[in-house]
C-alpha positions as CSV (number, residue, x, y, z in Angstrom):
1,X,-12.5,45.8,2.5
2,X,-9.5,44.4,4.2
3,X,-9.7,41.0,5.2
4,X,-9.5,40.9,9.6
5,X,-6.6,39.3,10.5
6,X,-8.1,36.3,12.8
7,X,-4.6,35.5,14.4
8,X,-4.6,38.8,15.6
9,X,-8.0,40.2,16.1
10,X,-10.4,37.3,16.5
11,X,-14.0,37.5,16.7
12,X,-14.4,36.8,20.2
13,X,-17.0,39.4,21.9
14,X,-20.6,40.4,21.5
15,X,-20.7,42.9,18.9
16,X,-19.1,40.0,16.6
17,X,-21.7,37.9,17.0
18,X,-23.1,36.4,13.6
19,X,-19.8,37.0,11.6
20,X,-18.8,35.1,8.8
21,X,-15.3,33.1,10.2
22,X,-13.3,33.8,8.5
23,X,-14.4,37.1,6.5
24,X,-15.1,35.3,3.4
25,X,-18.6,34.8,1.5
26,X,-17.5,31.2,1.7
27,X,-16.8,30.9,5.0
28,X,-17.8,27.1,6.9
29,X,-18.5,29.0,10.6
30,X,-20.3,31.6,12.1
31,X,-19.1,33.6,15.4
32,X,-21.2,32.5,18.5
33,X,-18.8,34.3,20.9
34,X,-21.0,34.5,24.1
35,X,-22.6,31.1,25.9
36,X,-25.7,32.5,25.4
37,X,-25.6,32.4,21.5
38,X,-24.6,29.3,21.3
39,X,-27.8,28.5,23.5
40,X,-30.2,31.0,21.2
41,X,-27.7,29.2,18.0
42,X,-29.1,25.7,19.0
43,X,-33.1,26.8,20.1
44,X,-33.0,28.4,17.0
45,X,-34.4,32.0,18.3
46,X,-35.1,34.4,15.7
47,X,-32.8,37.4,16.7
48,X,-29.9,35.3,16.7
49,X,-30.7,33.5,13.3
50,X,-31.5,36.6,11.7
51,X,-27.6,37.7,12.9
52,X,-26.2,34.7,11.4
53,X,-23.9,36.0,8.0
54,X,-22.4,32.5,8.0
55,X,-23.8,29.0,8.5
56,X,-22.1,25.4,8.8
57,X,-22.6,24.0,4.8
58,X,-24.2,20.6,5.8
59,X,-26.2,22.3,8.9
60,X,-27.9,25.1,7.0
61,X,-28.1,27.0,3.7
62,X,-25.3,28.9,3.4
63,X,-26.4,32.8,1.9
64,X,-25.8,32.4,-1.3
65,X,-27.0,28.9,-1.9
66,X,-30.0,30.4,-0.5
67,X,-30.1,32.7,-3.2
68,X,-30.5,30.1,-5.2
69,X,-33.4,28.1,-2.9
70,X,-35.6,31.4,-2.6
71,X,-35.1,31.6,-6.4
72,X,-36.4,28.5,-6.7
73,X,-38.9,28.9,-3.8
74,X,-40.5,32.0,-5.8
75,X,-41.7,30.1,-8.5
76,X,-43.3,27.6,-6.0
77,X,-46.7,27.3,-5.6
78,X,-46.9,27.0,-2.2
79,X,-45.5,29.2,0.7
80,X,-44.1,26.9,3.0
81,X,-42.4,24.8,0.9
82,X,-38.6,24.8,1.5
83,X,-36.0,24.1,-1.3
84,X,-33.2,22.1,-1.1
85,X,-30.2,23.3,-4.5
86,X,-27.6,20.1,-5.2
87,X,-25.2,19.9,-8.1
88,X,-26.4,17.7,-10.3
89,X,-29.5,15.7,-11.0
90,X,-28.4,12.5,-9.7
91,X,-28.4,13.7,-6.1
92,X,-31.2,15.8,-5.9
93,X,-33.0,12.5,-7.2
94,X,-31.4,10.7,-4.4
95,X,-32.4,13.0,-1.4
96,X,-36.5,12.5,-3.1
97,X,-36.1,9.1,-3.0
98,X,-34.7,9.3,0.7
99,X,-38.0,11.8,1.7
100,X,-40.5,9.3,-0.1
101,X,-38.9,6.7,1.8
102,X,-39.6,7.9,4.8
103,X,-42.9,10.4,3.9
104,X,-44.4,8.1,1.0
105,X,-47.3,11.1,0.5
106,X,-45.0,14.1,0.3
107,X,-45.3,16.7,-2.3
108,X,-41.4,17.0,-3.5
109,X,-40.6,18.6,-6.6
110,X,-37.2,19.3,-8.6
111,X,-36.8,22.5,-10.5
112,X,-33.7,23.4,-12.3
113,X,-32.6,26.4,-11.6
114,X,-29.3,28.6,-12.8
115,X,-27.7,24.9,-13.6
116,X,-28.4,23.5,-10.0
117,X,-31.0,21.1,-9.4
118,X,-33.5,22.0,-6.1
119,X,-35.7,19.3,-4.3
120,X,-38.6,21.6,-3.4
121,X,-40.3,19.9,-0.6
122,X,-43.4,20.9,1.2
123,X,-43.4,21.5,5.2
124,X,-44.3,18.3,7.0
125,X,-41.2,16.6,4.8
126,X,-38.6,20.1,5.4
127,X,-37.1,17.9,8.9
128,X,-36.5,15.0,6.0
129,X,-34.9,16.6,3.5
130,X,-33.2,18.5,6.1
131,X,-31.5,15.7,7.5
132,X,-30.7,14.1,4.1
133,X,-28.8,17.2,3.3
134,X,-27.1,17.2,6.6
135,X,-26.0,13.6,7.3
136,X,-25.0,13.2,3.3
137,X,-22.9,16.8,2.6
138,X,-24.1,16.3,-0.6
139,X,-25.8,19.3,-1.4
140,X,-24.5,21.9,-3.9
141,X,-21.3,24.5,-2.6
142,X,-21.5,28.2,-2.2
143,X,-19.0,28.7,-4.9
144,X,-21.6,26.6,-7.6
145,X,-23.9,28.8,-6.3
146,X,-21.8,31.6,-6.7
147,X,-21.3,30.5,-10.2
148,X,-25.0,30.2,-10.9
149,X,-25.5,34.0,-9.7
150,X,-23.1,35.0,-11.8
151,X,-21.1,36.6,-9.0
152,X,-18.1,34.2,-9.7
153,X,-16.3,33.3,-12.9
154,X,-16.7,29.2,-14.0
155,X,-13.5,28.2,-14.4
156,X,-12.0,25.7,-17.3
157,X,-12.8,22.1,-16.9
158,X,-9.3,21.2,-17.5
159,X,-8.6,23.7,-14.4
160,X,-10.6,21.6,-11.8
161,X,-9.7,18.6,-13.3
162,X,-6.2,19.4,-12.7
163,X,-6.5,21.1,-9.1
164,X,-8.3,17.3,-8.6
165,X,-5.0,15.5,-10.0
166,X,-2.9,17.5,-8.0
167,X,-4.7,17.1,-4.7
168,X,-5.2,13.5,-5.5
169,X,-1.3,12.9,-6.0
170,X,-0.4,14.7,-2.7
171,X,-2.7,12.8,-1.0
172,X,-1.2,9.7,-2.2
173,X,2.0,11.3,-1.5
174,X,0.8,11.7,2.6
175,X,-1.1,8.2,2.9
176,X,1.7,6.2,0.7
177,X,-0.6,5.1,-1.6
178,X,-1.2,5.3,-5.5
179,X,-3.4,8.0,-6.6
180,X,-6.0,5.8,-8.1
181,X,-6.9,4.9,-4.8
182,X,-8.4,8.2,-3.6
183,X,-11.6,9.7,-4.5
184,X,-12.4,13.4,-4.0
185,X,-16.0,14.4,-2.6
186,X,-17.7,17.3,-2.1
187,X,-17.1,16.9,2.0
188,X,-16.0,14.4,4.4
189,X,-20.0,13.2,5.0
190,X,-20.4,12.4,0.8
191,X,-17.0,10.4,1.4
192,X,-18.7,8.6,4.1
193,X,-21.8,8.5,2.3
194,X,-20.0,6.5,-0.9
195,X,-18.1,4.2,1.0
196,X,-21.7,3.2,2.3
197,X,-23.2,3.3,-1.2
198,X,-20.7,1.3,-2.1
199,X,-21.2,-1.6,0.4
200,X,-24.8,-1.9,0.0
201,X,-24.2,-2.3,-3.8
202,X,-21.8,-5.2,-3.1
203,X,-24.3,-6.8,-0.5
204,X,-23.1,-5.8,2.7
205,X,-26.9,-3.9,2.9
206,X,-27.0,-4.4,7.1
207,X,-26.5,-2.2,9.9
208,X,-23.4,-0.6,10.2
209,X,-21.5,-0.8,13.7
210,X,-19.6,2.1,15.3
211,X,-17.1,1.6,18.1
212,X,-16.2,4.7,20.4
213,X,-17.9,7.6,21.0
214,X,-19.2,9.3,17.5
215,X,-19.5,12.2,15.9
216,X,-22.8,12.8,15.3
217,X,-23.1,12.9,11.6
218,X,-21.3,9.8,11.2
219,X,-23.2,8.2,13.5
220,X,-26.7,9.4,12.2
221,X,-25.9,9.1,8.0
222,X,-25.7,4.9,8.1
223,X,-28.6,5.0,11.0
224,X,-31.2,7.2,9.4
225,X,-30.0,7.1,5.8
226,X,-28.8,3.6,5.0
227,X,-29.5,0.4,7.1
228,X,-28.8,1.3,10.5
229,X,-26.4,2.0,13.0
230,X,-25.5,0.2,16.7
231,X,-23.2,2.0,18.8
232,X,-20.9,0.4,21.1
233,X,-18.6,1.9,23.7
234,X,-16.8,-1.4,25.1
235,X,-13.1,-1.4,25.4
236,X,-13.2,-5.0,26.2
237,X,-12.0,-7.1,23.3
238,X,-14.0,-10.4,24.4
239,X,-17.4,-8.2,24.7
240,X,-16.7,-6.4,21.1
241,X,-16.2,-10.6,20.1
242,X,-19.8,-11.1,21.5
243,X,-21.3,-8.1,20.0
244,X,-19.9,-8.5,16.7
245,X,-20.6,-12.3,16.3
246,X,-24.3,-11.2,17.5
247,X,-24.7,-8.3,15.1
248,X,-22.6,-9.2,12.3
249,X,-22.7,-6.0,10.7
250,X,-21.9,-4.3,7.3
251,X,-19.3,-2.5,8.3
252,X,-17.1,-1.3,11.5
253,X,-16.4,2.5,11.9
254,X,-13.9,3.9,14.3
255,X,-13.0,7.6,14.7
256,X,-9.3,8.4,14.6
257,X,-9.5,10.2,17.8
258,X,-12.6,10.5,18.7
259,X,-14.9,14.0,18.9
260,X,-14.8,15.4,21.5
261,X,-12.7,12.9,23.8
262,X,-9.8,12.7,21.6
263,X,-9.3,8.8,22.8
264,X,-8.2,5.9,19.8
265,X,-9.8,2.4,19.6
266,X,-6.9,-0.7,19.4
267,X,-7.5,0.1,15.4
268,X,-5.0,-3.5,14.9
269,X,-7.0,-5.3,17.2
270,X,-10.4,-4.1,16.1
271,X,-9.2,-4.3,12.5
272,X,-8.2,-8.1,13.2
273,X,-11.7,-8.9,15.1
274,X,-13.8,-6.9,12.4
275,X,-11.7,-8.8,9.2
276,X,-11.5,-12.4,10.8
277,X,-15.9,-12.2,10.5
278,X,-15.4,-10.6,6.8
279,X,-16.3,-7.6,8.3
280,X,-14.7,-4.5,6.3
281,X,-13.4,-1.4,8.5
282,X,-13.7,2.3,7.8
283,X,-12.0,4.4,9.4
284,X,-12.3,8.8,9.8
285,X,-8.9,10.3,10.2
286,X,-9.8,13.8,10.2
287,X,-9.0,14.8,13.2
288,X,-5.5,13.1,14.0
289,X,-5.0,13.7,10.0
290,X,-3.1,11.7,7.8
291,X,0.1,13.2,8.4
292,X,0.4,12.3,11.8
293,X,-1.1,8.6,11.8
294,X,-1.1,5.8,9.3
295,X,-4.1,3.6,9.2
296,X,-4.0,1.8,5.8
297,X,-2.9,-0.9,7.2
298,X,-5.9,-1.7,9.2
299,X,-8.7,-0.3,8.0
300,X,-10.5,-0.1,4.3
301,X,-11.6,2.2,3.8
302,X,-10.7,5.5,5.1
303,X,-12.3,9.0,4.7
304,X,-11.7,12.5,6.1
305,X,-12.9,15.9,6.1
306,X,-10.5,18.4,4.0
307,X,-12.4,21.6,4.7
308,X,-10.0,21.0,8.4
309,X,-6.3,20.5,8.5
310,X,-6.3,19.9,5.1
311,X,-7.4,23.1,3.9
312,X,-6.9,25.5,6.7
313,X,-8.9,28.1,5.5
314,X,-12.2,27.7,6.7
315,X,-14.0,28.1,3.7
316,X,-14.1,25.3,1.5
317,X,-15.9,22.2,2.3
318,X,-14.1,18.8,0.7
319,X,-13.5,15.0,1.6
320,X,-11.8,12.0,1.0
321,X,-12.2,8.8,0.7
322,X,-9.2,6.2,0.5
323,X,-9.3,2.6,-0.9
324,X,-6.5,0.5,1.6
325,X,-4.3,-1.0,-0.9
326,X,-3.7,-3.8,1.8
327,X,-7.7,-4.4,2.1
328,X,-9.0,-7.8,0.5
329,X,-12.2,-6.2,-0.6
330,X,-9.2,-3.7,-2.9
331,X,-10.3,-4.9,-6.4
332,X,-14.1,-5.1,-5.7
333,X,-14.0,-1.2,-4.1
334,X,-12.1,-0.2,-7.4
335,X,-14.5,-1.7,-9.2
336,X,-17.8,-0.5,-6.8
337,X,-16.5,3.4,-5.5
338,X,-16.7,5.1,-9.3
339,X,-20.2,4.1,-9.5
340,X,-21.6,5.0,-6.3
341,X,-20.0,8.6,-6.3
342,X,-23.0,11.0,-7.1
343,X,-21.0,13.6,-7.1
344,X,-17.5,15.0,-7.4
345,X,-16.0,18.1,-5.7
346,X,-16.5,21.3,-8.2
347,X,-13.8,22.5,-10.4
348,X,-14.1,25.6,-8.1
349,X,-13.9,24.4,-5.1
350,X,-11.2,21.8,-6.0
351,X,-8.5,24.8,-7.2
352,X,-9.3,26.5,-4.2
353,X,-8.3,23.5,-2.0
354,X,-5.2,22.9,-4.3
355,X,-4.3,26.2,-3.4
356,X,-4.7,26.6,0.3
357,X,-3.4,22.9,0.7
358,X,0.0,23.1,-0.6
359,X,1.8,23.7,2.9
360,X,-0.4,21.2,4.6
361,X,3.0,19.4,5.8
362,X,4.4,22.8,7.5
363,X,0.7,24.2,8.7
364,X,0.0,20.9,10.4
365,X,3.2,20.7,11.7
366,X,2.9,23.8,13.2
367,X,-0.8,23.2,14.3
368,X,0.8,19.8,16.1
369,X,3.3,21.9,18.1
370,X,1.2,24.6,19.3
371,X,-1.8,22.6,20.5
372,X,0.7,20.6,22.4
373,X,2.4,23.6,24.4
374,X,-0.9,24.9,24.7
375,X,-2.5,21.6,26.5
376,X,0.6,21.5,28.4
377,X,0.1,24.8,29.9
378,X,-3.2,24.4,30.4
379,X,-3.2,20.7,32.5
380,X,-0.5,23.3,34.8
381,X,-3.3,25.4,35.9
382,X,-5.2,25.3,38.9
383,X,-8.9,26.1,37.4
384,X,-8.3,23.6,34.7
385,X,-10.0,20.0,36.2
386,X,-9.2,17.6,32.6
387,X,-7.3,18.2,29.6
388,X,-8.1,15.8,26.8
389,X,-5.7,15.1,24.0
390,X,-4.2,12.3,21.9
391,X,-0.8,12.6,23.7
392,X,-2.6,10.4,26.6
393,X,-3.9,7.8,24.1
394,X,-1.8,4.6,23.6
395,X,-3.8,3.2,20.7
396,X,-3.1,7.0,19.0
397,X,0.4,6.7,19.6
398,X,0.5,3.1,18.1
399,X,-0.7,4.6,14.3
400,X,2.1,7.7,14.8
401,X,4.1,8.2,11.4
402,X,7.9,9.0,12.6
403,X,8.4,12.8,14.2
404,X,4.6,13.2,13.5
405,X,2.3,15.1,16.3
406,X,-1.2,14.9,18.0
407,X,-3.2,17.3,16.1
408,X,-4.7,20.8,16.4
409,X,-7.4,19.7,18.6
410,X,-7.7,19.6,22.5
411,X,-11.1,19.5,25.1
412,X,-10.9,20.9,28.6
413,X,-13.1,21.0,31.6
414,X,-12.8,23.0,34.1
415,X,-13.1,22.7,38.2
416,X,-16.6,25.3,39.3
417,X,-19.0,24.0,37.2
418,X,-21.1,25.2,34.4
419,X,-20.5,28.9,35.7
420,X,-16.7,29.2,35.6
421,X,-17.1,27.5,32.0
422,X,-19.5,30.4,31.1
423,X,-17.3,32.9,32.2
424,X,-14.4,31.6,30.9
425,X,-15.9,31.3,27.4
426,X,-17.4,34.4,27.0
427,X,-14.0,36.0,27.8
428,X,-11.5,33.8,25.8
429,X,-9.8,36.1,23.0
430,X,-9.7,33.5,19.9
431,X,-12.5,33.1,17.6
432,X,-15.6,31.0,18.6
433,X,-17.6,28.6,16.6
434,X,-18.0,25.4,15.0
435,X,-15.5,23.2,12.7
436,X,-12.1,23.0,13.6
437,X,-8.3,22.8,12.0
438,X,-8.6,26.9,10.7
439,X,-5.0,28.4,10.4
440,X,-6.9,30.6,13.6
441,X,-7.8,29.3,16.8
442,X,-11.1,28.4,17.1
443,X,-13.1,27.2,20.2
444,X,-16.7,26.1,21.0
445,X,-18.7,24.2,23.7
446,X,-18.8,21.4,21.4
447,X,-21.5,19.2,23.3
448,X,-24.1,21.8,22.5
449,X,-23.3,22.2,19.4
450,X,-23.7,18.4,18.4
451,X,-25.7,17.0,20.9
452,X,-28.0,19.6,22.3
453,X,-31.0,17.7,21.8
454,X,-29.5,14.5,23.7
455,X,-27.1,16.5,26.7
456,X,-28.1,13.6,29.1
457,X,-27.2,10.7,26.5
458,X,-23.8,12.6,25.9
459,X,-23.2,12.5,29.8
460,X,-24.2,8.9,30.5
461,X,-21.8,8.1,27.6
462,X,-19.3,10.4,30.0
463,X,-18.8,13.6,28.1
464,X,-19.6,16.7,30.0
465,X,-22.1,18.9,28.4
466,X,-19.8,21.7,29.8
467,X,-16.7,20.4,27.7
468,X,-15.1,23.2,25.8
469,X,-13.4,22.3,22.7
470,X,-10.0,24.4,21.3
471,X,-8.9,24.0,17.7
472,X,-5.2,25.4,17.9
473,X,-3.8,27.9,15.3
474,X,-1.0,29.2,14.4
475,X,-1.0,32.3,16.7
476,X,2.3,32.3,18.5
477,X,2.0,29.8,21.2
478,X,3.0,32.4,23.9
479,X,0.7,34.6,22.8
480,X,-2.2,32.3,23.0
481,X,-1.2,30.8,26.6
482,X,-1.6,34.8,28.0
483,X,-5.0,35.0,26.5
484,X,-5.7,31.6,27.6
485,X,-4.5,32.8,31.2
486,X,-6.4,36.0,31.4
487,X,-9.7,33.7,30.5
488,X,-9.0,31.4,32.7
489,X,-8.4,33.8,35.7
490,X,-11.8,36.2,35.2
C-alpha cells in the first residue's frame, strides 16, 4: 500500500475518521476530523472507540500492544481484569506498587508474556493503573510489542546502543552540553518521571510546585504519583516570594511556552527565586525546542518530548532528560539519574529516532518559518478574535539562541462563538488530532482533549474551551493560508 501523502492529502473529513496519523502501525495520533468526534473521542462512546486504528501511546493501548494485553488477558482468570504490558520487570513492579498504594486490597498480577512484563489488574484498580501508565509514559512501545509478535525483526544490541550514542551526541551538539549529561527515555513523561525519582531519592520527597498554566500530564505525574503538586499562576515576583517561602517545595516546573497559551515564565528570575531557597528547577522545552531557546543556564534539569519536533514523524514516542552543567545539584544528579531510570528507550525505537532526527536543524527551521507566516496571516483576518504565539512573549524571546524561531505551534480563537469554531474545524483541510510537531500540519481543539473533564477550571484559569490549537508543517506556507482562508470563510 502506498503510504498517503499527509502534506498533500490530509485526513481532514468524515470518512477519515479513526485513521492511524500518519499511516503507520506505529502511529502516536488518531484522526478526529469532525467536533463531534472529538466530543464522542473524550465521552468515550463505543462507535467511535471501535473506529479508532490509532491511539495516543500514554492515553491508551496502542493495537498491537494490545495484542500483547489480550494475550495476556486470555490466560486470566477473570473477565474484567485489564492488563497493562511494560518493558521490563522493574516497571511493571513499579506501577503494582503505585496501585497498592492507592488500592491496598487489589488483585494485581504480573505475567510474562512474549518478553514483556503485564500488570494484570482487576476492575475496581483499571482507573489506577490506568493513570500510572498515563502520567509515567512508561509502559512498553508498539515496536517491543511488535518484536514480541514476531511481526518485526529485533535488531542488534550494538545497533540501538549506537542509534542511542548518536542521538545523545546531537543532543549535546543542540543544548551545548557534553553527552554524559543527557539521558534517553522511553517518552518525555518517563523523563519527567526520573528527574522526580531522582529528587525523592536525594531527599527532596515534598510537593512539587508548577508555575504557569500546565500541561496536564506534567501537572498530574508529581500530584497523583509522587508527593504532590501546587499550581500557581502569579506573574508577580513578590507573591511567587510568598508562595515559595510558604510551600518550600521539592522542585519548581515551568513550561517552555506553555500548552495551549504559548506564554514563557521570567525563567532567570524564577530560576534566581527557586535556587536562592535551594530549590532545584526543571524545566519542559518541548514545545519551543532546544534549537530555538537555551535554558541550561537557568534551570536543572530539563526534559522534552522527542516523539515532536525532534522526530517529526509521528510515530515514535521518546524523551529527554538533561542534567544543566551550570546546576549546583550537577555531581549529585550524575550520581542519582542512572539509578532511578527504569527504563531506557528500545534499541528499536532509538534507530528509528536516529533516523528521522537527522535534519532536525532544517525541519525545525522550516517548521519555525511557516508557523510564523501562518500566525501572521491569520491575526490579519477579520473572523479571527486572538492569535497566541511565542512571538508576543518577552520572557520567550529572552531564552532565543541567535537566528532561532518560535516554534511550530500556534492557538486561535475565533470572534462567533463555539459555532463558528465548529464550523471552522470541521472544514479545515490539514490533518486533525492530538500531539503536535509532525512534518504535517496537524490541529485539534486542544482544551477538550486535555481538559474535558475540568472545561470550567481551564476557563477560570483563562483558556477558552473553544481554543483551537495548529501544529504547523511543512506544507508550503501559501498553500496552507488558502486552506486556512476557505475554513475560515465557511
Amino acid at each position: 500500500m502506498t503510504e498517503r501523502n499527509l502534506l498533500l492529502d490530509p485526513y481532514w473529513e468524515a470518512r477519515d475518521t479513526g485513521k492511524a496519523i500518519p499511516q503507520s502501525p506505529h502511529a502516536v495520533s488518531v484522526a478526529l476530523p469532525l467536533w463531534r468526534d472529538v466530543i464522542a473521542y473524550e465521552e468515550n462512546d463505543p462507535a467511535c472507540m471501535a473506529t479508532l486504528q490509532s491511539i495516543y501511546p500514554r492515553f491508551g493501548l496502542n493495537p498491537i500492544v494490545a495484542q500483547i494485553a489480550n494475550r495476556a488477558l486470555s490466560k486470566s482468570e477473570q473477565s474484567q481484569n485489564t492488563c497493562w504490558p511494560y518493558p521490563n520487570l522493574p516497571t511493571a513492579k513499579k506501577a503494582r506498587q503505585y496501585c497498592k498504594s492507592v488500592t491496598p486490597n487489589a488483585h494485581i498480577t504480573i505475567k510474562e508474556e512474549s518478553g514483556l512484563f503485564c500488570l494484570i489488574v482487576d476492575e475496581h484498580t483499571t482507573p489506577t493503573a490506568k493513570a500510572f501508565w498515563q502520567h509515567t509514559g512508561l509502559g512498553a512501545s508498539s515496536r517491543q510489542a511488535a518484536i514480541a509478535l514476531n511481526q518485526e525483526k529485533s535488531p542488534l544490541a550494538s545497533d540501538g546502543e549506537r542509534a542511542r550514542e548518536l542521538i545523545r551526541n546531537r543532543l549535546a551538539h543542540i543544548y551545548g552540553c557534553e553527552s554524559s549529561l543527557i539521558h534517553i527515555h522511553p517518552s518525555g513523561m518517563a523523563a519527567l518521571t526520573t528527574a522526580l525519582e531522582a529528587l525523592n531519592r536525594l531527599s527532596f520527597n515534598k510537593a512539587s510546585f508548577q508555575v504557569g498554566f500546565p500541561y496536564v500530564d506534567v501537572l498530574k505525574l508529581p500530584e497523583k504519583i509522587f508527593n504532590g503538586s501546587e499550581l500557581s499562576l502569579t506573574k508577580d515576583p513578590c507573591k511567587l516570594e510568598i508562595e515559595l517561602d510558604q510551600k518550600r517545595p521539592s522542585a519548581l516546573i515551568v513550561e517552555l511556552p506553555s500548552n495551549p497559551m504559548l506564554q514563557c515564565v521570567d525563567l532567570p528570575l524564577i530560576s534566581k527565586l527557586a535556587h536562592q531557597r535551594g530549590i532545584p528547577v526543571i524545566a519542559d522545552d518541548t514545545i519551543g525546542s532546544p534549537v530555538n531557546i537555551d535554558a541550561l543556564p537557568y534551570a536543572d534539569l530539563i526534559f522534552s518530548s522527542l516523539t515532536k519536533s525532534f522526530a517529526g514523524r509521528g510515530d515514535i514516542l521518546a524523551g529527554s532528560l538533561v542534567i544543566s552543567p551550570h546546576s549546583k545539584w550537577k555531581q549529585l544528579f550524575q550520581e542519582t539519574i542512572p539509578n532511578s531510570l527504569l527504563a531506557e528507550l528500545s534499541d528499536s525505537d532509538s534507530i528509528a529516532l536516529e533516523k528521522a532526527s537527522k535534519d532536525v536543524h532544517l525541519r525545525i527551521n522550516e517548521l519555525n518559518n511557516s508557523c510564523l507566516v501562518l500566525k501572521r496571516n491569520l491575526e490579519d483576518h477579520p473572523d479571527v478574535k486572538r492569535v497566541f504565539h511565542p512571538e508576543h512573549c518577552s520572557n520567550f524571546k529572552s531564552l532565543m539562541r541567535p537566528k532561532a524561531g518560535f516554534g511550530c505551534l500556534l492557538s486561535l480563537e475565533l470572534f462567533g462563538g463555539l459555532a463558528k469554531t465548529k464550523r471552522f474545524y470541521n472544514s479545515l483541510k490539514v490533518c486533525k488530532g492530538p500531539s503536535l510537531g509532525t512534518n504535517f500540519t496537524l490541529a485539534c481543539p486542544y482544551v477538550l482533549l486535555a481538559h474535558y473533564q475540568e472545561l470550567k477550571w481551564a476557563e477560570e484559569c483563562g483558556v477558552p474551551s473553544n481554543l483551537l490549537r495548529i501544529s504547523v508543517g511543512l506544507e508550503k506556507p501559501s498553500e496552507l493560508w488558502e486552506r486556512f482562508k476557505t475554513a475560515l470563510n465557511t
